[in-house]
C-alpha positions, 0 to 999 in steps of 0.5 A, spaced: 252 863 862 247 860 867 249 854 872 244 848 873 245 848 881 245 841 882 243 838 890 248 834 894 245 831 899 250 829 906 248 824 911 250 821 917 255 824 922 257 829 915 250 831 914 249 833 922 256 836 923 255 841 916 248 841 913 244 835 910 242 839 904 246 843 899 245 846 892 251 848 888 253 849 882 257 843 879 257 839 874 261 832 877 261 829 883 269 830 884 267 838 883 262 837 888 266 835 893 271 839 892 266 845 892 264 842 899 271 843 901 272 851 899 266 852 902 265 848 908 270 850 914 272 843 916 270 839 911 276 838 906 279 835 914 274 831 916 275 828 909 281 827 910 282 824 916 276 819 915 279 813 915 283 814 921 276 815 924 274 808 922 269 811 916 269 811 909 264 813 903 258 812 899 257 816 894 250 816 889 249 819 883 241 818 883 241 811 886 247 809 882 252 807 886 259 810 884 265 807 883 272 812 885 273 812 878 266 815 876 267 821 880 269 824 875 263 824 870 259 828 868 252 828 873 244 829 870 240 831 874 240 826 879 241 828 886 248 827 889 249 823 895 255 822 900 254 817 906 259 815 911 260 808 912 264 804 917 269 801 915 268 792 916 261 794 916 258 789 909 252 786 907 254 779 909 251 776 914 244 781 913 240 775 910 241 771 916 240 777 921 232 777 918 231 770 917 233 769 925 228 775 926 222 772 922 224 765 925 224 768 932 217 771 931 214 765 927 216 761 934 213 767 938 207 766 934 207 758 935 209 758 942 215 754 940 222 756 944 226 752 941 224 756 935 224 763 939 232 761 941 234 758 934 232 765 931 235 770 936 242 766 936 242 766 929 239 774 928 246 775 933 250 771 929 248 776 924 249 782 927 256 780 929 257 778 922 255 784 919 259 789 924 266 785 925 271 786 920 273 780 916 281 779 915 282 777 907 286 770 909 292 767 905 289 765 899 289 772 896 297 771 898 302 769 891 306 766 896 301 761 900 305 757 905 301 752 905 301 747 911 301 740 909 303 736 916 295 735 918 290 734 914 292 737 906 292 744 904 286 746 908 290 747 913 292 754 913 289 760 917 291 767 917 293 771 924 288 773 927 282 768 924 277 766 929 279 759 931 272 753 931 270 750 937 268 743 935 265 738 941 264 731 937 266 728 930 270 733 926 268 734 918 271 739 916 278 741 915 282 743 922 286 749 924 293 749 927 293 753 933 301 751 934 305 746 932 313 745 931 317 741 929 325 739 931 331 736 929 334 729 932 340 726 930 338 719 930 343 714 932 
């Protein structure tokens, strides 16, 4: 029986640490982790406390993305690839990092300042866009204790969402800091 060796590609700090290119002889991506694991010292670890360390994987069979649940077929003979990501780390706010970037050196170009700073702040808004994590907020929740005491339903936020700073006439939606609410006898 002849095995196809199949090529299993690491990148990133898994690449660095226990080589960037490997040939086994496996016919799934879940097999060829876990050969990696077998025959790597360390690796089955670093798997494993991954998500500890902030990181978690990309997996690629060819250019196709796998979902966990594809781990399990068979490959063709499209080359296997595992990157580390980090975790929080999306695609949201990339657009708006380089339209800020094109903004900026059209401005340069055109000597216009105002346009230098509108498109630095926005590449820096997308920058930390795309490396803050972003907390799911109360909608996603079945019990959404919505607030009805300021302005309607847009009034609730989750814990640790970043709160607007607004100078002049507000149009959207408010967030409540702090409220309470006491009791009275009325005589």
């Amino acid at each position: 029986m002849t095995a196809t060796l199949r090529e299993v590609r690491l990148y990133g700090i898994a690449g660095a640490r226990f080589g960037r290119v490997h040939r086994l002889a496996v016919s799934s991506t879940a097999e060829a982790v876990r050969a990696l694991s077998v025959l790597i010292p360390g690796f089955r670890k670093f798997l494993l406390d991954a998500r500890d360390n902030g990181l978690t994987f990309a997996v690629f069979n060819g250019r196709r993305n796998l979902r966990e649940d594809d781990l399990g077929a068979p490959v063709g003979g499209e080359v296997i690839r595992i990157a580390p990501v980090i975790i929080g780390s999306k695609s949201g706010g990339l657009f708006q990092t380089i339209l800020g970037a094109a903004l900026a050196v059209a401005g340069f170009v055109f000597s216009q300042p105002t346009l230098i700073g509108l498109g630095v702040s926005m590449a820096l808004g997308g920058i930390t866009q795309m490396l803050s994590p972003q907390q799911a907020g109360l909608a996603g929740a079945s019990d959404n204790g919505t607030s009805y005491y300021f302005n309607g339903a847009v009034n609730s936020a989750a814990q640790g969402e970043p709160v607007s700073l607004v100078y002049g006439e507000m149009v959207v939606g408010s967030k409540v800091v702090s409220s309470g609410i006491y009791t009275e006898d009325q005589v």
